[in-house]
N, C-alpha and C positions, 0 to 999 in steps of 0.2 A: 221574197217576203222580208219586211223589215224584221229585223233583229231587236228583241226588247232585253231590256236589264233586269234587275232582282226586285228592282223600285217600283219599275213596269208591271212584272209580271202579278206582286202582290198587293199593290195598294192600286195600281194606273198611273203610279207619276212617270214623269220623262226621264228621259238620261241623264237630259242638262237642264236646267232654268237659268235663263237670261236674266241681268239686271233688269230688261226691256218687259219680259215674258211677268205680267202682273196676275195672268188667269191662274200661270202654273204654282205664284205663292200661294196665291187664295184656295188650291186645290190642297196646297202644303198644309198649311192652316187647319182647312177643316178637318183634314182625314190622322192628323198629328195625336190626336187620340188611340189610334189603328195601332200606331209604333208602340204606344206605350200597355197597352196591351200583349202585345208582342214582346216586348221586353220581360215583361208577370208570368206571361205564360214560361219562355226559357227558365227565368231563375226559379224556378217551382218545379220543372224538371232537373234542373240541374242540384236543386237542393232535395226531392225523393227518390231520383236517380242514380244520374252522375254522379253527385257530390258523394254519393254511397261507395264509391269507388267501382260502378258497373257501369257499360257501355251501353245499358237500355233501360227501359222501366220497369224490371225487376228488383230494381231498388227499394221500389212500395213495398213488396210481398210482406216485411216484419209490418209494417202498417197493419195489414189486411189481418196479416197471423193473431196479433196482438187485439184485433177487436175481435174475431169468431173468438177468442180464447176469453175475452171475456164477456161474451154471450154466451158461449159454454158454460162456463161459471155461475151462470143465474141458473142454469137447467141440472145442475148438481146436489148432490146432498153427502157428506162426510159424515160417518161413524165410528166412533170405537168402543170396542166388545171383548171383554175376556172369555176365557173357556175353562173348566178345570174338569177331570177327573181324579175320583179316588181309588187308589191301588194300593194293593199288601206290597210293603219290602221284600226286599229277594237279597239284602244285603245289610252285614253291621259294619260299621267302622267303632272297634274299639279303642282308645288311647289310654294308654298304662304306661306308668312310668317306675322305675326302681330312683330311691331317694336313701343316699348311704353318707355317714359322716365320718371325719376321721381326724387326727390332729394336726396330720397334712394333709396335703393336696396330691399326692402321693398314696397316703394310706387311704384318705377317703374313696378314690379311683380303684385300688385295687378291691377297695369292698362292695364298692359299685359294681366291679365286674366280676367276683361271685358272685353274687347273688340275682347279677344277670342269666348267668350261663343258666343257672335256676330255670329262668323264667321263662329263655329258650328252650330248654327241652321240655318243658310242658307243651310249647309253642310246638315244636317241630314232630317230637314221638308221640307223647299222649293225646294228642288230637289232631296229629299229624295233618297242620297246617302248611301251606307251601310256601316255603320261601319269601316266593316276591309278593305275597300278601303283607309280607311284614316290612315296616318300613322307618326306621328311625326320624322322628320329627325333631329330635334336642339330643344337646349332649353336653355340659356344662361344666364345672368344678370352677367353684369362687369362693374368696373365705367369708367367713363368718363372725364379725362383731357383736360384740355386748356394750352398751352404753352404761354408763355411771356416773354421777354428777363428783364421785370424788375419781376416778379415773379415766376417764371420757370414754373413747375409746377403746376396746380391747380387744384382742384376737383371741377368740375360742375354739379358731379348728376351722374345717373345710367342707364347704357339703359339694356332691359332686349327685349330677342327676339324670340319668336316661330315660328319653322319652320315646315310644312308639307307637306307630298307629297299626291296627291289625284288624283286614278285613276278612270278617267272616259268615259264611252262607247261612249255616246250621242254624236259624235264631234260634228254632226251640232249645238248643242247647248251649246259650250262652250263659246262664246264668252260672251251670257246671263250668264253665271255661273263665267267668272271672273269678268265680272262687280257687278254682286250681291255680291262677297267676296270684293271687293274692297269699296263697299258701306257699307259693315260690319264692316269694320274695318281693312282688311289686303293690308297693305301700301307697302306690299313689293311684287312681282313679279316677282319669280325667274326663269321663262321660264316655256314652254312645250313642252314635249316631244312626241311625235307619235310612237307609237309600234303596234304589232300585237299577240296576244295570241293562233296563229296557227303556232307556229316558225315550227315545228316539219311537219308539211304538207308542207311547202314552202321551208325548206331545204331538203326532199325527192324532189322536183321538179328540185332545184338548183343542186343535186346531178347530177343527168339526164345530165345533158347541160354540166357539168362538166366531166360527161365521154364519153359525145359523141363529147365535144371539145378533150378530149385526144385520142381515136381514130384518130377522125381527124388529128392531131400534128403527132402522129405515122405514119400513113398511110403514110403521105410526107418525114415524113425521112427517113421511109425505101425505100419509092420507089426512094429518090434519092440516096440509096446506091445500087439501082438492087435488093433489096430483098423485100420480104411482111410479114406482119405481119401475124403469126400465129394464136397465144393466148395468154391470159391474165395471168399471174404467178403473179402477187402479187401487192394486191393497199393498201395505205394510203388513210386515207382520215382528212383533214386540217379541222380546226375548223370553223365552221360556223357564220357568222354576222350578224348584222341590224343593220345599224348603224343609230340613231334616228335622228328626224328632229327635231331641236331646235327652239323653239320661244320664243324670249325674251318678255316680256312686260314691260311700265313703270307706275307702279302700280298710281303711282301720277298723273301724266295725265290722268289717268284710270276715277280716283275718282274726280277730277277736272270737267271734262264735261261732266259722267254721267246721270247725268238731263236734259243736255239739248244735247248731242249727239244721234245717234244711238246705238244700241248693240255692242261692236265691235266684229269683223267680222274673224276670223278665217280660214286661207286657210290650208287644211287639206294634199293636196297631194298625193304623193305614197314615199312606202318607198322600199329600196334595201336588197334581204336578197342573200348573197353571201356564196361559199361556196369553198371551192379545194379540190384536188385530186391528187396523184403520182401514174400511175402506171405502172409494166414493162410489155412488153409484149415480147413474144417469136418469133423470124422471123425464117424464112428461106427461 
């Protein structure tokens, strides 16, 4: 059997063409279209392929990926949903500070810290507070100028100042706990806060509300595009809050009518712990 070439076997040309052989150009000719074809087909595999640096035509696959992905996209719908519940505190942070002056920096320090030790043993025996509840936020001594347009500046002494935050369970008995700090010695009152030390049970509940308000959200805007929601593909979920209830007080009046006032009296409340959610779901 004759042996044919690559020319042969794919288009029907010969091995050779003679200057003589006129039929074999005119076959060249016609079919020279065939080649260039063949040339379109290679570089189109070689540039969704090969050229992808792979040895077959797994090179397409992002091609294919990237349209299901965005046909996916037309059958979707995104939402976001907060949730909140309301809970009583289970916790106060109070911040008191002792604010002592003196004509040094020196004197003032050591006034500051009698009148702390004060303020600790209210903290520690009379309401026997623990320890690591208590927790220093400042500690400061800087001096103290008076201005004067015939003296400018002037040094009048040093204030020196301790600040701490002190968490406490008891609400109902706070307001007996800042008057006894106030009667100790701590002249300053830098509010209270109300928190709760079950954040983690009350933002699972907040979760809840949050995607059963995104359901909800969903459900209407599919149904006013004619379609329904299928399933759930894919959630976020937003950071969680509680944002604190603040109570000022003013430590001076505090200490003023101590003796002859009542307790003061603390309204404890509810606090909000909030939470969000993004998520898509699939319609059709």
């Amino acid at each position: 059997m004759k042996s044919m070439s690559l020319l042969e076997t794919f288009f029907g040309y010969p091995a050779s063409i003679g200057s003589n052989d006129q039929g074999g150009k005119r076959r060249m000719k016609q079919k020279s279209w065939q080649t260039a074809v063949l040339v379109m087909a290679v570089a189109a595999v070689g540039w969704f392929g090969f050229g992808r640096g792979e040895g077959d035509l797994a090179g397409a696959e992002p091609l294919d990926t990237a349209a299901m992905a965005a046909v996916s996209a037309l059958n979707t719908i995104t939402v976001g949903a907060n949730g909140s519940v309301m809970v009583d505190p289970d916790i106060a942070y109070l911040n008191v500070a002792v604010e002592t002056r003196g004509s040094t920096a020196a004197a003032a320090q050591q006034s500051n810290a009698d009148k702390f030790a004060a303020v600790e043993k209210t903290l520690y025996e009379k309401f026997a507070i623990d320890k690591k509840d208590v927790q220093t936020t400042g500690f400061f001594v800087q001096p103290e100028y008076n201005y004067t347009e015939k003296e400018g500046r002037k040094l009048v002494g040093y204030t020196a100042v301790h600040s701490v935050q002190v968490k406490y369970r008891k609400l109902g008995e706070i307001g007996k706990l800042l008057d006894a700090l106030s009667a100790a010695g701590a002249n300053r009152m830098d509010g209270v806060q109300f928190g709760t030390e079950k954040s983690d049970e009350y933002e699972r509940q907040a979760l809840q509300k949050a995607m059963a308000n995104a359901e909800a959200k969903a459900n209407v805007l599919a149904a006013s595009a004619k379609r329904e929601v299928k399933k759930v593909v894919n959630i976020v979920q937003g950071a969680a809050s509680t944002p604190p209830i603040l109570l000022q007080s003013n430590a001076k009046m505090m200490a003023d009518s101590a003796a002859s006032m009542p307790a003061s009296s603390v309204q404890v409340g509810q606090i909000e712990v909030t939470t969000s959610v993004t998520v898509q779901y699939e319609m059709r």
